[in-house]
C-alpha positions in Angstrom: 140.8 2.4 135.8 139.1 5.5 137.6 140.3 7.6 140.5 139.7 7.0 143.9 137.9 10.0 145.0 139.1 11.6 148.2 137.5 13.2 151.6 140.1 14.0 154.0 138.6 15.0 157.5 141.1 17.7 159.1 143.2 20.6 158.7 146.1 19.7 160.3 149.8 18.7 159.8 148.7 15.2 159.1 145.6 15.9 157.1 148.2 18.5 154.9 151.0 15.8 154.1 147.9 13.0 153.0 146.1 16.1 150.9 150.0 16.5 149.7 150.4 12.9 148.6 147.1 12.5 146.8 147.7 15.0 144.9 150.9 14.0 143.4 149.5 10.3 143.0 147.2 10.4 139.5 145.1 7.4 140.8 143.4 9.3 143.5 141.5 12.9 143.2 140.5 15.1 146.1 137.3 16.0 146.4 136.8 17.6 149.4 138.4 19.2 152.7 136.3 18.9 156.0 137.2 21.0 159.5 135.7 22.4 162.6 136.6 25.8 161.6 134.9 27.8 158.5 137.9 30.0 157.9 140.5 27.6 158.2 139.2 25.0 156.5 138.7 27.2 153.6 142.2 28.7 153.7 143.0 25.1 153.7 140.9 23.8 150.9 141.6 26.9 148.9 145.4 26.0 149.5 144.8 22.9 147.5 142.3 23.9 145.1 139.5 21.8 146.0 136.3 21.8 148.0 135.6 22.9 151.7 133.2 21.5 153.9 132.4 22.6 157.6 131.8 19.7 159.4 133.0 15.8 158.5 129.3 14.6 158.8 128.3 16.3 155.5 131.5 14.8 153.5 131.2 10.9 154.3 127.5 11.4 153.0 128.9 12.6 149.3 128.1 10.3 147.2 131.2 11.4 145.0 133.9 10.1 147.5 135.1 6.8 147.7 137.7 7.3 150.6 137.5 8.9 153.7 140.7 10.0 155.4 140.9 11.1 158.8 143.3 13.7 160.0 141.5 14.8 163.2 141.4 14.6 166.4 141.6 11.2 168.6 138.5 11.7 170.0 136.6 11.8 167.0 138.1 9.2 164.8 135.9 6.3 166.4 132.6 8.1 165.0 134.2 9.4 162.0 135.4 5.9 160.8 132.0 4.1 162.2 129.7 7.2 160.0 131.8 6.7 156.7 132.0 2.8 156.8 128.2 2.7 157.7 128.0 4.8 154.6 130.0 2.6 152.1 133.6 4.3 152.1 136.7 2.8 152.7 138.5 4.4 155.4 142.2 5.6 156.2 142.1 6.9 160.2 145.4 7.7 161.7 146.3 6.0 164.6 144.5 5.7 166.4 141.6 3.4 165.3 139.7 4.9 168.5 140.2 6.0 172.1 137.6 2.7 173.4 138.9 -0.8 173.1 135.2 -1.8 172.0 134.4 0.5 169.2 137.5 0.0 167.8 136.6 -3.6 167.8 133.2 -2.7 166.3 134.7 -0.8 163.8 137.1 -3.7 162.0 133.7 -6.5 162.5 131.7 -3.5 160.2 134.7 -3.2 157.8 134.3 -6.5 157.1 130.5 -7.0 156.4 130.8 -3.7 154.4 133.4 -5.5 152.5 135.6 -1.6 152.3 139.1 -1.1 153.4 140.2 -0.2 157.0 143.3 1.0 157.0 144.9 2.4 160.8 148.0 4.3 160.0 151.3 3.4 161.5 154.2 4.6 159.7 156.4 4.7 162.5 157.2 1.2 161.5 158.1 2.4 157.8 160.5 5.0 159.4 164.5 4.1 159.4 164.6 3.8 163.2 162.3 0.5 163.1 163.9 -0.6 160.1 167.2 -0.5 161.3 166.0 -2.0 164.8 164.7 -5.2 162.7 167.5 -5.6 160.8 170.1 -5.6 163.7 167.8 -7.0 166.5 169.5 -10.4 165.9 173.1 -9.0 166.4 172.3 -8.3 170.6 171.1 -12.0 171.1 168.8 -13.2 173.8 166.7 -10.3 174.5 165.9 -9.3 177.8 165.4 -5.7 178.5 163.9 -2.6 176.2 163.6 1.1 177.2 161.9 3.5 174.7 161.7 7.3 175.7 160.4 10.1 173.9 160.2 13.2 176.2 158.9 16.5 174.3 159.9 19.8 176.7 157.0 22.4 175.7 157.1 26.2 177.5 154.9 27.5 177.6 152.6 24.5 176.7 150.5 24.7 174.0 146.5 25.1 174.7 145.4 22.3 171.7 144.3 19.3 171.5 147.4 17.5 172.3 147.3 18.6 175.9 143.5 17.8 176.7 142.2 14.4 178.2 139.4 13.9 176.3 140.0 15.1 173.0 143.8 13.1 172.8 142.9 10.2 174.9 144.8 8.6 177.6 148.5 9.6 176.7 149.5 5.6 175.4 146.6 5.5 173.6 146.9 8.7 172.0 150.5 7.9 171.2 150.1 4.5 170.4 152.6 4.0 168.2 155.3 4.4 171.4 153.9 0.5 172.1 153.2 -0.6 168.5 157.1 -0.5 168.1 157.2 -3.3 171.0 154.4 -5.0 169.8 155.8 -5.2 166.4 158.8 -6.2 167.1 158.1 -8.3 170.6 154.9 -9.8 170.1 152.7 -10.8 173.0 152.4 -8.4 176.1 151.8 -10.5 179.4 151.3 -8.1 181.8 151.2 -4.2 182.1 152.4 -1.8 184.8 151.7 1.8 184.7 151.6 5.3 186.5 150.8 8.4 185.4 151.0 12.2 186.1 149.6 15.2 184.7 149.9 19.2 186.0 146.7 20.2 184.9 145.3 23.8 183.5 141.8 24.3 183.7 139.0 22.7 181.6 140.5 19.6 180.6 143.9 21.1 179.6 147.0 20.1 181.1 150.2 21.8 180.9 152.1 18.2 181.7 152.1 14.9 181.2 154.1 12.0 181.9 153.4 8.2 181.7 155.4 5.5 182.5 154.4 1.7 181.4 156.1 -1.7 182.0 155.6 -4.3 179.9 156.3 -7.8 180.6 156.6 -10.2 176.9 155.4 -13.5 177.2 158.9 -14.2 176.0 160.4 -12.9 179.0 161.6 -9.4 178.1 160.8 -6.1 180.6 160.0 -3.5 178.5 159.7 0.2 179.8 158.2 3.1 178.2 158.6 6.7 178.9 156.1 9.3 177.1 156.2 12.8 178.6 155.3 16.7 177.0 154.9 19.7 178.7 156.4 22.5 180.6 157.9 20.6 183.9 160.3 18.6 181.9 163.6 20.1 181.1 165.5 17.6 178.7 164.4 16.5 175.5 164.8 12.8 174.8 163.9 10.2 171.9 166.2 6.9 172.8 165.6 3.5 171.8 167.8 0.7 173.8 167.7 -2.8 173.3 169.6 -5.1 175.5 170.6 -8.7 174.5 173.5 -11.0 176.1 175.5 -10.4 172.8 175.2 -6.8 172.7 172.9 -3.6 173.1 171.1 -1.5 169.9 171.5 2.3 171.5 168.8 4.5 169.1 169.5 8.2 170.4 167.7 10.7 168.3 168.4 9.8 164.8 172.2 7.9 165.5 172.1 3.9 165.9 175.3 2.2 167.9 175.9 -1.0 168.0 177.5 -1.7 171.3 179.6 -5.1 172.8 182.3 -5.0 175.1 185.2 -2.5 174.3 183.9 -1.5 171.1 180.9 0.0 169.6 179.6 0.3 165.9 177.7 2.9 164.4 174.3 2.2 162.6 172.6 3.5 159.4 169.2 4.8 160.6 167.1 6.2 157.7 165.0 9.4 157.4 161.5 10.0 159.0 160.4 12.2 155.9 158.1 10.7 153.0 156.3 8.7 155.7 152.5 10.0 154.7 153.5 9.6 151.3 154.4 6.2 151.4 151.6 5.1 153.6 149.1 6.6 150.9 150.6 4.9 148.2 150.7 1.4 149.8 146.6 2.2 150.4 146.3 3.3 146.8 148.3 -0.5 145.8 146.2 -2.2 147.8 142.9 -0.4 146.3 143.8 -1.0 142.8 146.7 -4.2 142.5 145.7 -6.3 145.9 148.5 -5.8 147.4 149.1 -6.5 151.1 149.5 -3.5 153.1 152.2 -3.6 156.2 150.2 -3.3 158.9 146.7 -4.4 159.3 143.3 -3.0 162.0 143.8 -6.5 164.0 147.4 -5.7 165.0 147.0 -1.8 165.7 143.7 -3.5 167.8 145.8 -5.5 169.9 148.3 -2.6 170.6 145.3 -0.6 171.6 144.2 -3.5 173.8 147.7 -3.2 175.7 148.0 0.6 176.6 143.9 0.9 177.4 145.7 -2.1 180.1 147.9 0.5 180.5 145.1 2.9 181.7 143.4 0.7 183.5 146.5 -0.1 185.5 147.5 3.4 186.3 144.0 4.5 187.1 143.9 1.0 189.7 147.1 0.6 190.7 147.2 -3.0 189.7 149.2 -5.5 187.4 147.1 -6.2 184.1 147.6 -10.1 183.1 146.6 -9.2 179.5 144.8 -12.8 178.1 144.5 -11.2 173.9 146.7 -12.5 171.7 148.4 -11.4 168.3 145.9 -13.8 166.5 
């Protein structure tokens, strides 16, 4: 069967660890490398031995690529995926899918009359920490409260991408994958609290950020998540707890406990590392054998659904009754 041929769109950590795993994978060759910057990219590309191109637009137009992979930033993935569909590639985008609720839906209706592959990476739910959270969540027992922080303490703050509003997105959507855990997991959000803060630069940087969301499951579980980055906060924190009438799941950093009364049990949590590599290779079984992939557009659309709520209930003030389901 012939190779896939590749486009990856980006220069970045991300775009390196995909570039990384196609190589290694003899089904797929890389074709080209696309950036914003001439001399980087072609450091990059030259890194890797293959082709650089200045400017994603002039890659999804090669008729030698079959797959577009985009690595970039948040901002641009929406037109990225939309230009490469349009022109008959299948598509992997990082998560995620877009920073507007509406393209994104836009995006997965033109997937489907192009008949190509949409794929929206999310492989925080191959990492051990979800895995281990599945397999215990029945120990705790009636769930009914969650609280996921990840805090990232950065001084001086970095002047990139990360830390401006337009080109990362509202910080839930940017880091969706902090509420595609709960959706996962949870299921249906019924309503959405949020506030925000930012210490801001100049020109659409900020040199802070911190969000704070409540989520309310149609089940009945209270949900909180805590995203912050930036030079005013002083403690680094990635903590995972899940509270059930039998027991809580504590998740801090990469040690898992087990806790009841009087005793607590430690838990197994696997590694974060080989994530990109296992995400390609699913996309490269799918391509070739069929087979089902672990997370699909419709389900990373609903979790984008549920933090643009977010936004719009921080920017408002308001409770969002959220009326999209899973389905």
């Amino acid at each position: 069967m012939a190779k896939v041929r590749v486009g990856v769109v980006g220069t970045g950590y991300a775009a390196k660890l995909r570039v990384e795993a196609f190589l290694q994978d003899e089904r797929s060759h890389l074709v080209a490398i696309a950036g914003n910057t001439p001399e980087r990219t072609q450091a990059f590309a030259q890194d890797y031995q293959t082709e650089a191109i200045t400017g994603w637009q002039q890659l999804v137009e090669r008729e030698d690529i079959d797959l577009v992979v985009i690595c970039t930033i948040n901002r641009d993935h929406g037109a990225i995926a939309r230009a490469a569909l349009t022109a008959g590639k299948h598509v992997i985008v990082e998560y995620p899918l877009s920073v507007d609720v509406n393209e994104a839906e836009e995006l997965i209706a033109l997937a489907k009359t192009q008949k190509k592959l949409l794929h929206v990476e999310h492989i925080e739910l191959l990492g051990g920490l979800h895995q281990a959270l599945k397999q215990n969540l029945d120990k705790v027992g009636d769930l009914f409260y969650v609280r996921y922080s990840t805090i990232n303490p950065q001084n001086p703050a970095p002047r990139k991408w990360t830390y401006n509003h337009e080109m990362f997105g509202f910080p839930l959507i940017g880091a969706l994958s902090r509420l595609h855990r709960l959706t996962d997991l949870f299921g249906e959000v019924f309503t959405v609290n949020c506030h925000q803060r930012y210490w801001e630069i100049e020109d659409d940087y900020y040199q802070t950020c911190l969000c704070m969301t409540q989520l309310c499951f149609t089940s009945g579980l209270l949900a909180q998540v805590i995203y912050g980055k930036g030079e005013s906060l002083w403690q680094p924190e990635r903590k995972f707890e899940v509270h059930g009438d039998n027991g809580g799941l504590i998740f801090d950093g990469d040690t898992g406990l087990f806790i009841q009364t009087g005793e607590s049990t430690p838990i197994e949590v696997g590694t974060r590392r080989g994530l990109f590599a296992k995400d390609t290779s699913m996309v490269l079984d799918h391509l070739f054998d069929g087979t089902p992939l672990y997370v699909t557009p419709e389900k990373s659309l609903y979790t984008l659904k549920v933090a643009d709520a977010a936004q719009r209930a921080a920017q408002a003030g308001i409770t969002i009754f959220l009326t999209d389901t899973l389905n």
